[in-house]
C-alpha positions as CSV (number, residue, x, y, z in Angstrom):
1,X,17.6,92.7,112.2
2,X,18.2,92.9,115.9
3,X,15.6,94.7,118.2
4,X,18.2,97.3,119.0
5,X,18.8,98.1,115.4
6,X,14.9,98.1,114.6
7,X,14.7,100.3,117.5
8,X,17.5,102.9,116.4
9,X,16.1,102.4,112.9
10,X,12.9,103.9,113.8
11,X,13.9,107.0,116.4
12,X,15.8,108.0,113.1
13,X,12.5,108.0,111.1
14,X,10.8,109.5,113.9
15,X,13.6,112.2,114.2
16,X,14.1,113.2,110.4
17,X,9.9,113.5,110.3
18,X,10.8,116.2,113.3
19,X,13.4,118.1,110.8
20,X,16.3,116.2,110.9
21,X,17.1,116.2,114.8
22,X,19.1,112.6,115.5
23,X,17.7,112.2,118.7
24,X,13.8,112.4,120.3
25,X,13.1,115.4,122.4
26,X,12.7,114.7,125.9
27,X,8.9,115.3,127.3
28,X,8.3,116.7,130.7
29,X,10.3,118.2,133.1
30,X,13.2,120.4,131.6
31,X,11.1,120.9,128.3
32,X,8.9,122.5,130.6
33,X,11.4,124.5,133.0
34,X,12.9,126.1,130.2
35,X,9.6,127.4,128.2
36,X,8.5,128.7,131.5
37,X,11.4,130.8,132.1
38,X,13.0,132.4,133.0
39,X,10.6,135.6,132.4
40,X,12.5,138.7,132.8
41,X,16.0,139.4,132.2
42,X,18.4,138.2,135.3
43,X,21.5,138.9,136.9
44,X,23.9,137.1,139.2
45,X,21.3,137.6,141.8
46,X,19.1,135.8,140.3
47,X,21.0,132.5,140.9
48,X,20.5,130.7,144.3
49,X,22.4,127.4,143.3
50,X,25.3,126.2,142.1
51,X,26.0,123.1,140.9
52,X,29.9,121.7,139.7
53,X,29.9,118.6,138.5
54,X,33.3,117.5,137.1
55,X,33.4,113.8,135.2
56,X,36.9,112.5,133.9
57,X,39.3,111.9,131.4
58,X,37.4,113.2,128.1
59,X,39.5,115.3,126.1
60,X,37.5,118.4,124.2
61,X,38.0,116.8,120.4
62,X,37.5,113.8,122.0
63,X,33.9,114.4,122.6
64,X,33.1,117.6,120.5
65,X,36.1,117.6,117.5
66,X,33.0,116.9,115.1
67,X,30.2,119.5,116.6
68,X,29.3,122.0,114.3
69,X,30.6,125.9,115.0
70,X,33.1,125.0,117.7
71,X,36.9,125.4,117.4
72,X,37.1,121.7,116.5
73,X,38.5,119.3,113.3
74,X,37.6,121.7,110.7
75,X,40.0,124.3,112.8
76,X,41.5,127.1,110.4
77,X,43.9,127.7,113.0
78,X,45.4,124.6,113.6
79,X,48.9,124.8,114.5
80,X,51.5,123.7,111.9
81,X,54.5,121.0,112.6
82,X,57.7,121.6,111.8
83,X,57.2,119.2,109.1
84,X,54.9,121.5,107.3
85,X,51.5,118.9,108.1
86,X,48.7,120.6,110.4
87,X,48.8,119.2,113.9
88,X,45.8,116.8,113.4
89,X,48.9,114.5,111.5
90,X,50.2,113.0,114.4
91,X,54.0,112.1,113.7
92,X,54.3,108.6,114.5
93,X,57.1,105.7,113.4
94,X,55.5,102.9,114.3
95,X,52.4,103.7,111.5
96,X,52.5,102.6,108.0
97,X,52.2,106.2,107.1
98,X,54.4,108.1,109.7
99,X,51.5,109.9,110.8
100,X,48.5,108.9,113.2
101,X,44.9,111.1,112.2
102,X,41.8,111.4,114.5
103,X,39.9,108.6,113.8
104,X,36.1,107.6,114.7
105,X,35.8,105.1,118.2
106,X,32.4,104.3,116.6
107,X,30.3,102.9,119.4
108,X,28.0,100.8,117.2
109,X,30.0,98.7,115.3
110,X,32.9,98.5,117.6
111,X,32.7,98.3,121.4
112,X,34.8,101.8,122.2
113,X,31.9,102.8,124.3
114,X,34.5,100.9,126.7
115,X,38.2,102.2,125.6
116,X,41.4,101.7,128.0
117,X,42.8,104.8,129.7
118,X,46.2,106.1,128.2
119,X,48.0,107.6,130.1
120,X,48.0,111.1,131.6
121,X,51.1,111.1,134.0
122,X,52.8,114.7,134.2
123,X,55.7,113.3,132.4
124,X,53.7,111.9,129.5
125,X,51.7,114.8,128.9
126,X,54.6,117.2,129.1
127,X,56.1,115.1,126.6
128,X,53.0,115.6,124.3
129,X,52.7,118.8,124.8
130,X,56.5,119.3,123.7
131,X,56.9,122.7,125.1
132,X,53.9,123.4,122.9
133,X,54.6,121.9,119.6
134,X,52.1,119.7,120.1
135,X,54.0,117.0,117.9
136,X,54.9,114.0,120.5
137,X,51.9,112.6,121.3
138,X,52.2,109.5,119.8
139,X,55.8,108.5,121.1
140,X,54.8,110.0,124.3
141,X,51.9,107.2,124.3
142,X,53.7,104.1,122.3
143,X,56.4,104.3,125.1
144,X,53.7,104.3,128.4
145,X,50.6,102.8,126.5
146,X,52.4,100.3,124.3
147,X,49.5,99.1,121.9
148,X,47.0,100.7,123.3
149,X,48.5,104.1,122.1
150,X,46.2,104.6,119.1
151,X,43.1,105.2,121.0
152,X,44.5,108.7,122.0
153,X,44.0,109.6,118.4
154,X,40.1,108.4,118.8
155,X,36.9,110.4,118.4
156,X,33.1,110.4,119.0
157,X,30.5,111.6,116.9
158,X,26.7,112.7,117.9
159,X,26.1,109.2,117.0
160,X,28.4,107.7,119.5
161,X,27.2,110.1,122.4
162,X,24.1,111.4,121.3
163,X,23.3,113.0,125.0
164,X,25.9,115.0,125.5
165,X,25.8,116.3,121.9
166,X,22.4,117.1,122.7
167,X,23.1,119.2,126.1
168,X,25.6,121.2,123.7
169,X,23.1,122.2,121.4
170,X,20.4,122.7,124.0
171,X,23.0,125.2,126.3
172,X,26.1,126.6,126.4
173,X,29.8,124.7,125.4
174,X,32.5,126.6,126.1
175,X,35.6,125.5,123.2
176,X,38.1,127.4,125.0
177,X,38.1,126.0,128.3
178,X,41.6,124.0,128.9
179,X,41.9,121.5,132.5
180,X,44.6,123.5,135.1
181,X,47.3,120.5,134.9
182,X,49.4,118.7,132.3
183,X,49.2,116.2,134.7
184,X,46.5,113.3,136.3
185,X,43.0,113.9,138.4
186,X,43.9,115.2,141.8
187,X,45.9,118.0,141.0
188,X,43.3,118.8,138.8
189,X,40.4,118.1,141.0
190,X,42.5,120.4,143.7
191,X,42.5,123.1,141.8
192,X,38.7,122.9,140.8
193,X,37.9,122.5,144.7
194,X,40.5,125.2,146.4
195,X,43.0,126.7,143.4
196,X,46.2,125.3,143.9
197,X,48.7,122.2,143.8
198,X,50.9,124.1,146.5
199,X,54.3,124.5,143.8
200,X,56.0,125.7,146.6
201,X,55.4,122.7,148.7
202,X,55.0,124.2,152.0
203,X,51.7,122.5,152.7
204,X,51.7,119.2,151.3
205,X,52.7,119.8,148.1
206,X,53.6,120.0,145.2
207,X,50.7,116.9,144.0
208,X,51.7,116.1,140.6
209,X,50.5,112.5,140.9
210,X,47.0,110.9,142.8
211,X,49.1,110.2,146.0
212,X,48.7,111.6,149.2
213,X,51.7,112.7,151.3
214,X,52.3,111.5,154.5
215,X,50.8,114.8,156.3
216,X,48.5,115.2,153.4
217,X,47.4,118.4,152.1
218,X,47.2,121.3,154.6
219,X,45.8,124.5,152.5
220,X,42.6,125.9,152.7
221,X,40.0,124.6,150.4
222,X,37.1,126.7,149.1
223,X,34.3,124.9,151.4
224,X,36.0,126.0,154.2
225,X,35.8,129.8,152.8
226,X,32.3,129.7,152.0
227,X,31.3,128.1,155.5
228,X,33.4,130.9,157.2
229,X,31.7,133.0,154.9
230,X,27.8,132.0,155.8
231,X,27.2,130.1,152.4
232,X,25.8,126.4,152.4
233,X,27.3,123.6,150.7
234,X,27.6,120.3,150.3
235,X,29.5,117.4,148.6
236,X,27.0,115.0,147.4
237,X,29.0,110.8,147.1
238,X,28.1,107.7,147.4
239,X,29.7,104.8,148.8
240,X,31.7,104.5,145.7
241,X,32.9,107.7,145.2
242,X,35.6,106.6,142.8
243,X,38.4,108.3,145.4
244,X,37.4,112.0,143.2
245,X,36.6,113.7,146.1
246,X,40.1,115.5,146.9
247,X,38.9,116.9,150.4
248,X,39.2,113.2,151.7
249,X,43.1,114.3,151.1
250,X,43.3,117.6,153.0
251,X,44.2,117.2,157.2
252,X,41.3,119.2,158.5
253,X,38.7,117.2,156.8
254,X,40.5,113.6,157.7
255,X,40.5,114.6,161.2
256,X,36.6,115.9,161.3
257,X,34.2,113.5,162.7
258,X,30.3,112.8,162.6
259,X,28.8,116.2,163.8
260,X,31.5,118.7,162.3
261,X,30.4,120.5,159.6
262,X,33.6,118.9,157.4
263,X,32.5,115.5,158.0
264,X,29.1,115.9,157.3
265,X,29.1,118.2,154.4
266,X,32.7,116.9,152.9
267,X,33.2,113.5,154.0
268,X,29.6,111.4,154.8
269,X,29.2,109.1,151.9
270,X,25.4,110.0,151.0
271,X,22.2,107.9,149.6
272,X,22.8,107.6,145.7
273,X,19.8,110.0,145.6
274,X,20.6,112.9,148.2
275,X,21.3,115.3,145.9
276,X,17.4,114.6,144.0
277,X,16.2,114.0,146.9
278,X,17.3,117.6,148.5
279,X,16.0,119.7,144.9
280,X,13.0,118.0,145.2
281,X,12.2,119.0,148.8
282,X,13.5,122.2,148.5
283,X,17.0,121.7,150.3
284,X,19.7,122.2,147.6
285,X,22.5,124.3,149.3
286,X,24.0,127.7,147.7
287,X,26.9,125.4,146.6
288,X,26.9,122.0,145.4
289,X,29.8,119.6,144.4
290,X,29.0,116.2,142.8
291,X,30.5,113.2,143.2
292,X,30.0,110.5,140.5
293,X,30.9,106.8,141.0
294,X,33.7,105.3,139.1
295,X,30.9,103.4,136.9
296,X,29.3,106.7,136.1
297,X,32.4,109.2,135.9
298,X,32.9,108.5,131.9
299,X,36.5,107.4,132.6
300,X,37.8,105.0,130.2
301,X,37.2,102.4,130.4
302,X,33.5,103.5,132.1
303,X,31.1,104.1,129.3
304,X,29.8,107.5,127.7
305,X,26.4,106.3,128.1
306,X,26.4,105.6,131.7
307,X,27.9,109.0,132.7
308,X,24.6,110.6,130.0
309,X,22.2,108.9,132.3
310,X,23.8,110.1,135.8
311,X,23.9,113.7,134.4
312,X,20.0,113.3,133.3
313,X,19.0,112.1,136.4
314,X,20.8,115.3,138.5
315,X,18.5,117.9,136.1
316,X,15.2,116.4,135.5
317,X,15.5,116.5,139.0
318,X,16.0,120.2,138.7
319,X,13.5,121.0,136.1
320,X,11.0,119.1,137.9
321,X,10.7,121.7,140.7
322,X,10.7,124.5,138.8
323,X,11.7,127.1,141.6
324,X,14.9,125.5,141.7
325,X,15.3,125.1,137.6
326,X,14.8,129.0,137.5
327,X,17.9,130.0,140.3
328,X,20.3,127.0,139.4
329,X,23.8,127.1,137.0
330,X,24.5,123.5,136.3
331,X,28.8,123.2,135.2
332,X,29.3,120.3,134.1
333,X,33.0,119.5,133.1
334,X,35.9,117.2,133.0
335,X,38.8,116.8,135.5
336,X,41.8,116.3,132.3
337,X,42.2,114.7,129.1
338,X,43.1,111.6,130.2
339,X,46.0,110.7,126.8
340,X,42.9,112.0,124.1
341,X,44.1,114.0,121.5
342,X,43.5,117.4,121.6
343,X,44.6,119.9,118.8
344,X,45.0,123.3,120.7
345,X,48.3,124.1,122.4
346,X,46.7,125.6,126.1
347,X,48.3,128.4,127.7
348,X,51.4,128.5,129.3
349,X,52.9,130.8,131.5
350,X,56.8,132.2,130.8
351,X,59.2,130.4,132.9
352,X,59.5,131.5,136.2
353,X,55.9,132.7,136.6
354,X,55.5,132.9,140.8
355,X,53.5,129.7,141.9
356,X,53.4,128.2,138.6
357,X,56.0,125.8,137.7
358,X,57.2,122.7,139.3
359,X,60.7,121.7,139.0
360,X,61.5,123.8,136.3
361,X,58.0,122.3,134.2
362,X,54.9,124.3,133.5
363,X,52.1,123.2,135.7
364,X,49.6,124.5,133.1
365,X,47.1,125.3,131.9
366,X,46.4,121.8,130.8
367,X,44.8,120.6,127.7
368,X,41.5,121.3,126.4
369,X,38.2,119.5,128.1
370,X,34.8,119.9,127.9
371,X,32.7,122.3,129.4
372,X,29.0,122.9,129.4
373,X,26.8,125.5,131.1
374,X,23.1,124.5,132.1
375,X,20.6,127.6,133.7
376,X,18.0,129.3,132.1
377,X,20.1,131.9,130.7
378,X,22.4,129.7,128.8
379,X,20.1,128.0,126.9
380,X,20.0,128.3,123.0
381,X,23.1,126.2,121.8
382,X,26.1,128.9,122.5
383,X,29.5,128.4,121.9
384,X,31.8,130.6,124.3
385,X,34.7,131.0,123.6
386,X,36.7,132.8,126.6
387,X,40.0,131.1,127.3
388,X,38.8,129.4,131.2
389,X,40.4,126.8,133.2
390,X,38.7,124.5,136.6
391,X,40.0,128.2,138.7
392,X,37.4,129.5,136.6
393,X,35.1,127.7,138.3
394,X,35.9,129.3,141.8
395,X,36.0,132.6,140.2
396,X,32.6,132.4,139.2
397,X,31.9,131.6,142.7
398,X,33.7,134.5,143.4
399,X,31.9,136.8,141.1
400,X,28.6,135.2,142.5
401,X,29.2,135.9,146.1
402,X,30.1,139.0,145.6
403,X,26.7,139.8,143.4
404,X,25.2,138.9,146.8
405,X,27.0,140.9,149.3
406,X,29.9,138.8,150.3
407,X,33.0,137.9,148.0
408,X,34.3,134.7,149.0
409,X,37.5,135.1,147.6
410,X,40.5,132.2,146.7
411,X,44.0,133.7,147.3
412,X,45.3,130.7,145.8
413,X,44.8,131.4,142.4
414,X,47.8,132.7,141.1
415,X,48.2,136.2,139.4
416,X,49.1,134.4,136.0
417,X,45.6,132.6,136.4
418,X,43.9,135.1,136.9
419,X,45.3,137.1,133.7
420,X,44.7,134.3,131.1
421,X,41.5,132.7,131.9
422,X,38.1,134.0,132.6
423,X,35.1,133.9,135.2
424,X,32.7,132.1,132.8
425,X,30.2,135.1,133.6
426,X,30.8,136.3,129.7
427,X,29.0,133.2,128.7
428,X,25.5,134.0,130.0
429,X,22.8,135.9,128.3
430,X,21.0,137.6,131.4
431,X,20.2,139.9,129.6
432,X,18.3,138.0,126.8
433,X,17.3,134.7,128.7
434,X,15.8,132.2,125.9
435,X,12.6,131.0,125.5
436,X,12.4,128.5,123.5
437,X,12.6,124.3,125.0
438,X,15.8,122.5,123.9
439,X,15.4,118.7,122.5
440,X,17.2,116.3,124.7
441,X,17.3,112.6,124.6
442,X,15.0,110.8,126.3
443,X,15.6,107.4,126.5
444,X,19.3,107.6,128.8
445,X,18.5,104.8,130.7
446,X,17.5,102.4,127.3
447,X,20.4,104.2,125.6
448,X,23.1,103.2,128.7
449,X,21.2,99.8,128.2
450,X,22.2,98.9,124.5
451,X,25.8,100.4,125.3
452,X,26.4,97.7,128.1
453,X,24.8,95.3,125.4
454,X,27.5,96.7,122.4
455,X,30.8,96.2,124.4
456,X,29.9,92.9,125.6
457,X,29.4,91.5,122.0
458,X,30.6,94.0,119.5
459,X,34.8,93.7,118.5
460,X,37.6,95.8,119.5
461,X,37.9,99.0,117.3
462,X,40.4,98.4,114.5
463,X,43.1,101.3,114.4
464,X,43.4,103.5,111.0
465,X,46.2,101.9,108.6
466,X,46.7,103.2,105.3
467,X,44.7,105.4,103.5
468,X,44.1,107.7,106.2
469,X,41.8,110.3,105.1
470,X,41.2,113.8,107.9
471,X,38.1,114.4,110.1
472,X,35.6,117.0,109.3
473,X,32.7,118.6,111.6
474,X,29.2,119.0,111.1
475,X,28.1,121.8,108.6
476,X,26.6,125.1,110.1
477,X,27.5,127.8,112.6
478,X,27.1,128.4,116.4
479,X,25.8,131.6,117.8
480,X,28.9,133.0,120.4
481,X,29.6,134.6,123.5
């Protein structure tokens, strides 16, 4: 037995002695920021810092298909082909079957902690998504991924990524929230950072690929509307920023240097540990954007693991000064789906919906991603279960401001947007603010450890042949919002 397999052998022991929880609680700081408070029921007002985080390419049954009392694999819902199977039966040719089902990328026999990136071109995810029938994602993928096209079908379980599992049943997951595009990062990451691809392509647009055009992008972005506005923020990135940070695309901020507020809040490439460094000392600004590096973005073919620990790292820092824990919302999401499966057709607008289609294509909303809500008054392992998309994210700024006397308001969200998807203020409980400490893993940093150890000497993941048999969640319910 191999001391990683003792080792897992025995936090299972120690876990089922602790009624059945598959991963150790974590001691210290958040355990204690969340049984200290909040004390009193809260409001917008309450919160003094916001924090987006947006990691990549995860697809919401990707990560969360399997999680009890979501709208996941055990959906009674699901959309039905036109060949009479549920949606989860992929229709594909080149299988022994004709169909492709979810199947596990289990991370300890196989080394899918590292899987390749399908792909997530416009094109190729308009063809998945089939003018909603949902029922081309495998020839969509067998023509752009050629045999790497099965691992859009592929799933985790708790076991495979046990920390963000855990931050889902600590806080709030929200099983309705779709990315903005059917199309790649930046035109997702634009419209997290400032609402828009431009469709009408009268400043810089329309970006429906990760290229800049020749006078790049020249729109307002949301930073710029909360500096005008009095509001502090600031985009925390390394050296190796992965090329996520959009603003790097817009004119104003290329042509800022050292001194102007746009280069040094949007463009300086920061210590790894600005942003701890700034909760700890009490300098967080109202509005925070981070920045991961590719290695910890969760990108295929980054790892799972290594995203887990970057994400612990940003709130023990947090709960470690609890003045901050107690006025901080923590939204963590994920930029698009890269080519994962996911099972719920998103919402579309009609055709010819004003600043919303692209040569005669949809530009969303795109499929659905993960998205989970960290603050004291989202903990208790919620489900909501609002349709949102990344806009939502600025219009929870929006609501925000506006709770403190000044609405910074994005006129690029479009009318359609703001009809379909939501603020995500209906999932907080201000008025009921839990008490009671989540269990979170501890051991990140060991657990990113054995990861790196499992793809270097583990095999490939063998696709599903014959004899495919349907995923199933977890038993149990989820209390909603």
């Amino acid at each position: 037995m191999t001391g990683i397999s003792r080792r897992r052998l025995l936090t299972g022991a120690a876990a089922a002695a602790l009624g059945g929880t598959t991963f150790p609680a974590l001691p210290g700081s958040v355990q204690r920021a969340v049984a200290a408070g909040p004390a009193r029921s809260g409001s917008l007002k309450d919160i003094r810092h916001v924090v987006l985080l947006m990691q990549e390419n995860r697809s919401f049954d990707h990560y969360f298909g399997t999680l009890k009392g979501v709208r996941g694999f055990d959906d009674p819902h699901a959309l039905r082909l036109s060949n009479g199977r549920n949606v989860f039966h992929q229709p594909d040719s080149a299988h022994p079957e004709g169909y492709l089902l979810p199947f596990r990328l289990d991370t300890h026999r196989t080394s899918a902690q590292s899987i390749p990136s399908t792909s997530h071109a416009w094109d190729v995810q308009h063809e998945a998504w089939n003018g909603g029938r949902m029922d081309r994602w495998m020839p969509a993928h067998r023509h752009a991924d050629g045999a790497d096209a099965p691992y859009v079908m592929g799933y985790h379980t708790r076991e495979d990524i046990p920390f963000q599992f855990a931050l889902a049943e600590a806080f709030t997951v929200c099983d309705n929230y779709f990315c903005s595009v059917l199309g790649p990062t930046w035109p997702n990451r634009l419209h997290w950072m400032s609402g828009t691809i431009d469709p009408g392509g009268t400043r810089g647009g329309p970006v429906i690929t990760n290229d800049y055009p020749p006078t790049f992008y020249r729109w307002t972005t949301y930073a710029e509307r909360l500096q005008d506005a009095g509001f502090s923020w600031q985009v925390y990135q390394g050296r190796d920023n992965g090329s996520y940070n959009v603003l790097n695309g817009f004119k104003q901020f290329r042509e800022a240097r050292p001194g102007d507020p746009l280069y040094e809040r949007g463009m300086r490439r920061l210590p790894e540990d600005a942003f701890e460094d700034d909760v700890r000392n009490n300098r967080l600004p109202a509005v925070s954007w981070l920045i991961p590096s590719t290695a910890e973005s969760e990108h295929p073919d980054s790892l799972p693991a290594a995203g887990a620990d970057y994400v612990a790292r940003k709130l023990e820092a947090i709960a470690d000064n609890p003045d901050v824990w107690n006025k901080t919302v923590f939204i963590l999401n994920y930029d698009e789906n890269d080519g994962l499966f996911d099972h719920v057709p998103p919402p579309v607008p009609v055709e010819g919906t004003k600043g919303e289609f692209v040569s005669g294509r949809p530009i969303g909303g795109g499929f659905r991603v993960p998205c989970l809500i960290i603050s004291p008054w989202t903990v208790g392992g919620w489900v909501a279960q609002e349709a949102f998309d990344h806009t939502s994210c600025l219009r929870f700024l929006e609501s925000w401001t506006a709770a403190h006397g000044r609405e910074v308001r994005e006129p690029n969200i479009s009318a359609w947007r703001r009809r379909t998807f939501g603020d995500l203020t209906s999932a907080f409980g201000f008025a009921a603010p839990a008490r009671k400490p989540p269990r979170l893993p501890a051991d990140t940093r060991e657990q990113l450890a054995e990861a790196r150890q499992e793809v270097a000497t583990l095999p490939k993941p063998a696709f599903p042949t014959t004899g495919q048999t349907p995923p199933r969640q977890e038993r149990g319910s989820r209390r909603h919002r």
